[in-house]
C-alpha positions in Angstrom: 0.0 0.0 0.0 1.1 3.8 -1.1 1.5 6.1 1.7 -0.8 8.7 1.6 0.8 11.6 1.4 2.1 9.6 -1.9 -1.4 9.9 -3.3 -1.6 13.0 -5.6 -5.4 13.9 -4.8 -4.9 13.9 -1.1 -1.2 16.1 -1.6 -3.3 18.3 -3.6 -6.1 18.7 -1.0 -3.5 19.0 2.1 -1.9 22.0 0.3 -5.2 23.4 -0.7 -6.4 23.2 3.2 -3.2 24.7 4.2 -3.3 27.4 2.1 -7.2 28.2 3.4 -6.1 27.9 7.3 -3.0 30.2 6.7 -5.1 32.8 4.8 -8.1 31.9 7.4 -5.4 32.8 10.3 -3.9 35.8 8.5 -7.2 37.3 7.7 -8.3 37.1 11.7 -5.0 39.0 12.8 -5.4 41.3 10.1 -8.8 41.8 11.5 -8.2 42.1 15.4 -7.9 46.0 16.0 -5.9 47.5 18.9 -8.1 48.3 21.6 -8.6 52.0 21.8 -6.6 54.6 24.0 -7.3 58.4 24.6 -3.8 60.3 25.5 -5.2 63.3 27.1 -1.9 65.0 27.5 0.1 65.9 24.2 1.9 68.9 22.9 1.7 70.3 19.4 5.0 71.9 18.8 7.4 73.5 15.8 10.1 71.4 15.1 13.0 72.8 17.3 16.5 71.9 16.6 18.1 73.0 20.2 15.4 70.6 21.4 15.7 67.7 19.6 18.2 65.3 21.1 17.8 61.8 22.3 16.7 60.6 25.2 16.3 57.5 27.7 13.4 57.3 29.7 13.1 57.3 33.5 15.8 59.5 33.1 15.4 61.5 36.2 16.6 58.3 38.0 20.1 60.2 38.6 19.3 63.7 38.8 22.3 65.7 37.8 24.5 68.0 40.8 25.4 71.2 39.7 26.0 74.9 41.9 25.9 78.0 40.4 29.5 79.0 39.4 29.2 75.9 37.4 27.9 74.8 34.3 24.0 74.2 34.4 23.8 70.8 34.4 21.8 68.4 31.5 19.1 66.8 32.7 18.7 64.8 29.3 20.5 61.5 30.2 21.5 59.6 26.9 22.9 56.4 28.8 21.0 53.4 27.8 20.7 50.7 25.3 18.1 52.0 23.0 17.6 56.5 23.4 14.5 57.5 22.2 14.7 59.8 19.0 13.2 63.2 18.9 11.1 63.9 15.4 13.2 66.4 13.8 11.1 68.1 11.6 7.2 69.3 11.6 6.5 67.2 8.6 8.2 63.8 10.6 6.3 64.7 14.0 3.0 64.8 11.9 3.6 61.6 9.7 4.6 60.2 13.3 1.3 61.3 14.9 -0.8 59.7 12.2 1.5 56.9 12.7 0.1 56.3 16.4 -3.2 57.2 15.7 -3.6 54.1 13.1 -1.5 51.6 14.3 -1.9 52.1 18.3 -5.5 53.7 17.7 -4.6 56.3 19.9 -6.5 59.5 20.0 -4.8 62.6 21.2 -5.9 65.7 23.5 -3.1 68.6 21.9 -2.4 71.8 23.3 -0.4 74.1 22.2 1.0 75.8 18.6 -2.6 76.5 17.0 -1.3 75.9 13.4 0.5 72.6 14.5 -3.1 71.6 16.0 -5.3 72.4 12.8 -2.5 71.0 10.4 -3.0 67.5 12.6 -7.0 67.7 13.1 -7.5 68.1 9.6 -5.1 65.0 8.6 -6.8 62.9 11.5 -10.5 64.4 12.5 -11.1 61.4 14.4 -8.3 60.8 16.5 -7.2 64.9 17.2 -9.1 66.6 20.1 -8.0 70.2 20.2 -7.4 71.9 23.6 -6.8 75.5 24.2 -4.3 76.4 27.1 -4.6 79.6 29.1 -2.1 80.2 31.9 -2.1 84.3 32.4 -4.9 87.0 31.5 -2.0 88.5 29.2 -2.6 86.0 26.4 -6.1 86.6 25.8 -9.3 88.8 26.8 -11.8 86.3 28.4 -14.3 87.3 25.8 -11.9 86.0 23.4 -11.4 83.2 25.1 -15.1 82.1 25.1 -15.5 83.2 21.7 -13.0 80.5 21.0 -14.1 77.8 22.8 -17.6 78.1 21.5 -16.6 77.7 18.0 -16.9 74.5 18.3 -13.4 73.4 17.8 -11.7 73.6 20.5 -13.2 71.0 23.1 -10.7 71.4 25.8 -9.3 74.2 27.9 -5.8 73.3 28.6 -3.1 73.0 29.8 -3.3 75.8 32.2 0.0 76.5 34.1 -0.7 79.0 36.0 2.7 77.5 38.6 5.1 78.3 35.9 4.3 82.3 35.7 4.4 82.0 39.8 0.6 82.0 40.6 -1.7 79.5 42.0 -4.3 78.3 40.0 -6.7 80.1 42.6 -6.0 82.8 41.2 -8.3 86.0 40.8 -6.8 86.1 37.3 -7.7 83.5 36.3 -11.0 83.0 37.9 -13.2 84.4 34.9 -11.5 81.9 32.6 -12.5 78.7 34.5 -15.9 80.3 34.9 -16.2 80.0 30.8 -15.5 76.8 30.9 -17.7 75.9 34.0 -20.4 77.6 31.6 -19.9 75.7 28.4 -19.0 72.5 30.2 -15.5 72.4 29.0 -12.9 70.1 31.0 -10.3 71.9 32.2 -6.6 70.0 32.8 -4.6 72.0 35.2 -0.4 71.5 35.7 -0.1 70.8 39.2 3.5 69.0 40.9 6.9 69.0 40.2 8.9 70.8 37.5 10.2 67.9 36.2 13.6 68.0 36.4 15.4 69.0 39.5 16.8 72.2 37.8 13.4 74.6 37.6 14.7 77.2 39.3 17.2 77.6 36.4 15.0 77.0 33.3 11.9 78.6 34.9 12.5 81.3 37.3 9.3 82.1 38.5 8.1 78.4 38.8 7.7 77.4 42.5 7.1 74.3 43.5 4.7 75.0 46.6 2.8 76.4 43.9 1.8 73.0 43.0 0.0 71.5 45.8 -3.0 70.4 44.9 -5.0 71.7 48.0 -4.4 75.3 46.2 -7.2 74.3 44.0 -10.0 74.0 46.7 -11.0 77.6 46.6 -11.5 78.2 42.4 -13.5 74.3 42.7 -15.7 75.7 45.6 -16.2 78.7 43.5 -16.8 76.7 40.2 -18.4 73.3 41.9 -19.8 72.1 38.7 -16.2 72.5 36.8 -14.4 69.4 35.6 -11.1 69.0 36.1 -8.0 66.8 35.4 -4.4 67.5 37.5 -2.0 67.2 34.8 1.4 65.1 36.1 -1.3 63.6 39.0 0.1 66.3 41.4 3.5 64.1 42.1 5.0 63.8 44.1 2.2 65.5 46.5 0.5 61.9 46.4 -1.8 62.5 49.8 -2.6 66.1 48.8 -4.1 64.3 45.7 -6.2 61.7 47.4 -7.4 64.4 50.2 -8.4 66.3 47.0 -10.1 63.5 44.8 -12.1 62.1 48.1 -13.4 66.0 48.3 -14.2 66.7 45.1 -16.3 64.2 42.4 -15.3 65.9 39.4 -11.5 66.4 39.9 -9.8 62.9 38.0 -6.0 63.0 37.5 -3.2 61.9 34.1 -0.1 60.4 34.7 1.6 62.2 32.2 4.9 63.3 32.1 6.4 61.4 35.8 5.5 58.2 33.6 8.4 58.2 31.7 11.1 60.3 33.3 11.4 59.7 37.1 12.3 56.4 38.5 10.2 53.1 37.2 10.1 51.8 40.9 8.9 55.9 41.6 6.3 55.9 39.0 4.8 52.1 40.4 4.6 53.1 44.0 2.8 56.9 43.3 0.0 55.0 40.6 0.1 51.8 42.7 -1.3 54.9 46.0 -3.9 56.1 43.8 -4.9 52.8 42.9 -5.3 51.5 46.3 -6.8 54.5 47.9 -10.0 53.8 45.3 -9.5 56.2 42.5 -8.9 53.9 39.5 -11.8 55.4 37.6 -10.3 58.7 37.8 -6.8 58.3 36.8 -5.9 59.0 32.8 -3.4 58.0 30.4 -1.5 60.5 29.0 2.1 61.3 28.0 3.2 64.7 27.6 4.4 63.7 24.5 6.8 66.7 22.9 8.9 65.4 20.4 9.3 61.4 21.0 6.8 59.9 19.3 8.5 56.6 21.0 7.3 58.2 24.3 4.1 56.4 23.7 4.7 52.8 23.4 7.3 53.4 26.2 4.6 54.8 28.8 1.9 52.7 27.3 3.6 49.2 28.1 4.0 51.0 32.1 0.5 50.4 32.2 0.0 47.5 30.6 2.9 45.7 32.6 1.7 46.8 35.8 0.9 43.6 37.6 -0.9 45.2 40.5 -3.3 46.4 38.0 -6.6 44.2 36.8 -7.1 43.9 33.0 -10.5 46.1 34.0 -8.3 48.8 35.6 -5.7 48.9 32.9 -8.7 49.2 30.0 -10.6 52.3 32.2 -6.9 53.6 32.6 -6.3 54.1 28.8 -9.5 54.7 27.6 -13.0 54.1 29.7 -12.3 56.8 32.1 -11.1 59.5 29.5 -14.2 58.5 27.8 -16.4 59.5 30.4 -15.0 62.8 31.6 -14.3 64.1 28.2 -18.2 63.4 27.3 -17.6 61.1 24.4 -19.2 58.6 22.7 -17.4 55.2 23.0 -19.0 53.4 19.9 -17.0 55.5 17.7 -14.1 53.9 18.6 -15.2 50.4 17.5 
């Protein structure tokens, strides 16, 4: 007796039934989208070269000594396996930002340059969600301000950092602004915490970083209780301030953007890992602070998703549940 796979008719079917599972299998990957994620924390920027050098993550693991008859020291630390590399033109930060948009389905709250922003929304509609930051009555009227915001374009008011010009977001300034926004039912995300990299007082001279306690918010919330808020950079490293806050307030949530990829890993765990445990995992947000690494968001992104402390439930509302329900949106357009 032949063997069978000897017999033509049966070699002929095998290969045919191959051939169907492998395009069967190929066709079901193809098929299986990336889950959604809202980034409620990026920056739209011009193309900069004195900014754009490499970078490692967690970087701020070794903050650099200095004193001041010496030369200011880089905070930028370069020593690792794989740097991230900054987009060095506008043209590669956009094709980059499309790049996420389709292939992590990642939708983006931007702040910042208002031609960057347009240029982006109209190459991605769907996945661009433009924010207007305000952080000093200097850089617009407030009737300007509401004029803009009820266009209909900008959805967002933020970021407001109001600690960098050396005011607390309580501010009498500033109180007219939030009161728009409390109006029109616009969420506002605030910058509240540290300056990010153990030099401030060098690169931003007014910054102060008592100026960033979250408890200096209580008095514009009491006088706008139906506001929404987010506290940009969670607050860090003020981590009871923020729970004292969120227990007092329904409508204040928090993003993790910025700490998430520059102070220590062990740092970031332990400050996310408090939040998580003191019952606010439906109002903590993904976002980045993204400037000009587009790599910045795979890198933060996998924090989340290799948190093991974290339930598949938590890490889902995380990137995307809770961002849809404070930002108002409608989740079946992301399907």
């Amino acid at each position: 007796m032949k063997p069978l796979t000897n017999n033509p008719i049966l070699k002929t079917f095998l290969v045919l039934l191959i051939l169907i599972m492998n395009t069967g299998i190929s066709s079901a990957q193809e098929s299986k989208k990336r889950l959604p994620i809202i980034d409620v924390h990026v920056h739209a920027m011009k193309a900069n070269p004195n900014f754009a050098s490499e970078m490692c993550p967690w970087f701020l693991k070794d903050m650099p000594g200095s004193g001041p008859n010496q030369e200011a020291p880089s905070f930028i630390n370069t020593n690792c396996v794989a740097p991230l590399k900054p987009a060095k033109s506008d043209k590669e930060m956009q094709e980059a930002i499309l790049r996420a948009n389709k292939e992590l389905n990642i939708t983006m709250v931007v702040s910042g340059d208002a031609d960057v922003i347009h240029k982006w929304h109209s190459a991605a509609p769907n996945h661009i969600i433009p924010s207007l930051g305000i952080s000093n009555p200097e850089q617009m009227t407030v009737a300007a301000f509401k004029d803009s915001l009820s266009n209909g374009f900008y959805k967002v008011m933020g970021e407001v950092a109001p600690q960098y010009q050396g005011m607390s977001p309580s501010d009498m300034s500033l109180d007219a602004y939030f009161g728009v926004a409390e109006e029109l039912g616009i969420p506002v995300g605030i910058h509240m915490g540290t300056g990010g990299n153990g030099m401030a007082n060098i690169s931003s001279p007014k910054y102060r970083a008592s100026l960033g306690q979250p408890f200096l918010l209580e008095d514009m919330l009491a006088r706008h209780p139906k506001l929404k808020i987010w506290v940009m950079h969670a607050g860090y490293p003020m981590v009871d301030q923020m729970i004292a806050l969120m227990g007092a307030n329904a409508y204040v949530y928090v993003d993790l953007a910025g700490f998430i990829w520059s102070y220590p890993l062990e740092e970031i765990h332990a400050y996310l890992k408090r939040l998580v445990q003191a019952g606010f995992a439906k109002r903590i947000l993904y976002g980045t602070d993204l400037m000009v690494w587009p790599e910045l968001l795979e890198t933060s992104i996998g924090v989340i998703e290799n948190a093991n402390y974290l339930s598949e439930e938590q890490k889902r509302d995380i990137l995307f549940n809770n961002a849809v329900r404070f930002l108002n949106l409608d989740a079946s357009k992301f399907e």
